[in-house]
C-alpha positions in Angstrom: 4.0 58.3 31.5 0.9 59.7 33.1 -1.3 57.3 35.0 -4.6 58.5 35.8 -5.6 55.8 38.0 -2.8 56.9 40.4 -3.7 61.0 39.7 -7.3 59.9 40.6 -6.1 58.2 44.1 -4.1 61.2 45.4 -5.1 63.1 48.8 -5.2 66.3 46.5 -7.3 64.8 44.0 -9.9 63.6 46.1 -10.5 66.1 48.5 -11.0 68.4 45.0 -13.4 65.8 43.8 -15.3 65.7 47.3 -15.7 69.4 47.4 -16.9 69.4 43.5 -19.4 66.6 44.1 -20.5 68.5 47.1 -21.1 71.4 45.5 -24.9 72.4 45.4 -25.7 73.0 41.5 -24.0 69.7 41.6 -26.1 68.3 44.1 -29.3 69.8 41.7 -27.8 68.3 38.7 -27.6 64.5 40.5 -31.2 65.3 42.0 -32.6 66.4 38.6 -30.9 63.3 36.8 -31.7 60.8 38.8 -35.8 62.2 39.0 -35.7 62.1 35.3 -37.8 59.3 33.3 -34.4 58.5 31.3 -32.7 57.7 34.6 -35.1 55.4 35.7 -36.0 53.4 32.3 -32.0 53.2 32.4 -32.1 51.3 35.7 -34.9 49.1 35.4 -34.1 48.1 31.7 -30.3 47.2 33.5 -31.9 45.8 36.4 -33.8 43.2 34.0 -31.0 41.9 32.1 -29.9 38.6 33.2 -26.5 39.3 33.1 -27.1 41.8 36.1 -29.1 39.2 37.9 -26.2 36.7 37.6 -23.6 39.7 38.9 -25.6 39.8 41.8 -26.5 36.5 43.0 -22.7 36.4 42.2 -21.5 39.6 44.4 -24.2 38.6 47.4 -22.5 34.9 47.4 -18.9 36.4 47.1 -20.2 39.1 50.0 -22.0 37.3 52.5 -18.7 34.5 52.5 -16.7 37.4 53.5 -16.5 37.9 57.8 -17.7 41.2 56.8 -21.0 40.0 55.6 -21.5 37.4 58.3 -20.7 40.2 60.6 -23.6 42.9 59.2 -26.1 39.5 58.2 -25.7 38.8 62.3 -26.2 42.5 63.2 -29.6 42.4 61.2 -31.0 39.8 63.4 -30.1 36.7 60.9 -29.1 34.3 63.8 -29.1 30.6 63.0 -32.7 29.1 63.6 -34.4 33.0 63.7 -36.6 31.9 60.8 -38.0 29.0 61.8 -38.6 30.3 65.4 -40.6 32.9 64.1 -43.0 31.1 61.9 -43.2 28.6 64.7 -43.8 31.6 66.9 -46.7 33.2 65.3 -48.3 29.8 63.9 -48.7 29.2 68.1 -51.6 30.5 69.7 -49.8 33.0 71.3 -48.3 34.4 68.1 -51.5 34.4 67.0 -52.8 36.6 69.3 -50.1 39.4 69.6 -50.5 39.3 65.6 -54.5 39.7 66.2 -53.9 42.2 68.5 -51.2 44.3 66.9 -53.6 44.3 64.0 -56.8 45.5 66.0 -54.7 48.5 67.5 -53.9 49.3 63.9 -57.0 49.3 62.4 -58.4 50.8 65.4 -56.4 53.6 65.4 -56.9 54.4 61.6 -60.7 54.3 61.8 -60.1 56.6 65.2 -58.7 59.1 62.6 -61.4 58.6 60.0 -61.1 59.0 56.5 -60.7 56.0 53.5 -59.9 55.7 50.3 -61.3 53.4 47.3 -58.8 51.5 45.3 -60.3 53.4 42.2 -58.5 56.5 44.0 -55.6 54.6 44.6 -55.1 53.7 41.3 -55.7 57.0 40.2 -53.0 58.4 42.3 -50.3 56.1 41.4 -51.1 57.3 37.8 -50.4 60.7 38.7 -46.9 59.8 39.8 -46.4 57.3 36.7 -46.4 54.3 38.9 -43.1 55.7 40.5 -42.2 56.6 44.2 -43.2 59.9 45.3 -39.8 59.9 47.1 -37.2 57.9 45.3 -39.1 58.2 42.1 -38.2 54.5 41.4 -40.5 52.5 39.1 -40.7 49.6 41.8 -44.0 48.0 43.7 -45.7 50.8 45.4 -47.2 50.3 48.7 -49.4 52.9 50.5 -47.8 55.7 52.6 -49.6 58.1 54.9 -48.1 61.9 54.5 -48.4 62.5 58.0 -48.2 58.6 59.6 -52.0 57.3 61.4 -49.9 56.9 64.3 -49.4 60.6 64.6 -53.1 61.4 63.8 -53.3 61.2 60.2 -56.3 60.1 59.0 -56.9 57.5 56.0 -58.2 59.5 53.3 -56.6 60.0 50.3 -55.0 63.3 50.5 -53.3 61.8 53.4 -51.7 58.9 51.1 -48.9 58.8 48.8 -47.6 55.5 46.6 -43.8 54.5 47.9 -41.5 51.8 47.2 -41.5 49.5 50.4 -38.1 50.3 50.6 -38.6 53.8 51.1 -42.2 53.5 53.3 -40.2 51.2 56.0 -37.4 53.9 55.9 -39.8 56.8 56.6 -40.9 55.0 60.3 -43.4 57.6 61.5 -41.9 61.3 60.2 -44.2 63.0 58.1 -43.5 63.1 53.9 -41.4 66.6 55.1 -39.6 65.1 57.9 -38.5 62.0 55.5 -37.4 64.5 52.8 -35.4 66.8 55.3 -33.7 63.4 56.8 -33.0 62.3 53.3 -31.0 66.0 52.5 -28.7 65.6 55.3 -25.8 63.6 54.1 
């Protein structure tokens, strides 16, 4: 009797499948799919159900039990009493002061570079890109992204912005939209 779980699991098989999945129309096809509105309304209806919600609360409890989720939760900096030394960090007057200061620099240095943007603009531009993120083209919160980063001389102006995902803004650090994009290719 044929068993296609075990035809799936052989060395053959998989290094067939890797090399087909890897293939660049294939690649395209993927891209295009997953940039298409059908794709997304997919997810997000999915995303919304509560039987998903109760998967996941379910597969975070079942993960983060395991050593391997202790392990990576430690690696991200989730050590016991973190939290609470941070808040009591930046409620101190210190705290308050490196925040204060951290927040002149950065508006300093995006005045330096001129430009602004009215959130009649910003509006408009999210509703060229449906409300989606110019990069992932999720429909998620969208948080303001600067093409080429203020740090790097970009100015504020809205040319210079693009709506992304928070996910996807905190993952570009300060490359440019065609540095991100180029980063993202590479496997």
């Amino acid at each position: 009797m044929f068993d296609q779980k075990i035809y799936n699991n052989t060395p053959e098989r998989k290094a067939f499948m890797k090399a087909y999945a890897t293939r660049p129309e294939q690649k395209e096809k993927r891209k295009a799919y997953k940039a298409s509105a059908k794709y997304r309304e997919y997810w997000s209806a999915y995303r919304s159900t509560p039987e998903y919600k109760v998967y996941m609360a379910e597969y975070h409890q079942r993960y983060y039990s395991t050593s391997n989720g202790k392990t990576k939760s430690k690696a991200n900096g989730a050590k016991p009493g973190r939290k609470e030394y941070m808040k009591s960090y930046w409620a101190s007057p210190e705290g308050r002061a490196k925040r204060c200061h951290l927040q002149n620099q950065r508006r300093l240095s995006k005045t330096a570079n001129g430009g602004s943007h009215t959130m009649v603009e910003w509006l408009e531009l999210c509703g060229m890109f449906a409300d989606c993120c110019a990069y992932c083209g999720m429909l998620k919160k969208l948080t303001r992204d600067h093409d080429v980063p203020v740090s790097r001389g970009g100015t504020d102006d809205i040319s210079n912005i693009l709506p992304s995902c928070s996910s996807c803004n905190s993952s570009k650090h300060d490359r440019t939209a065609a540095e991100f994009e180029l980063q993202r290719a590479i496997p």
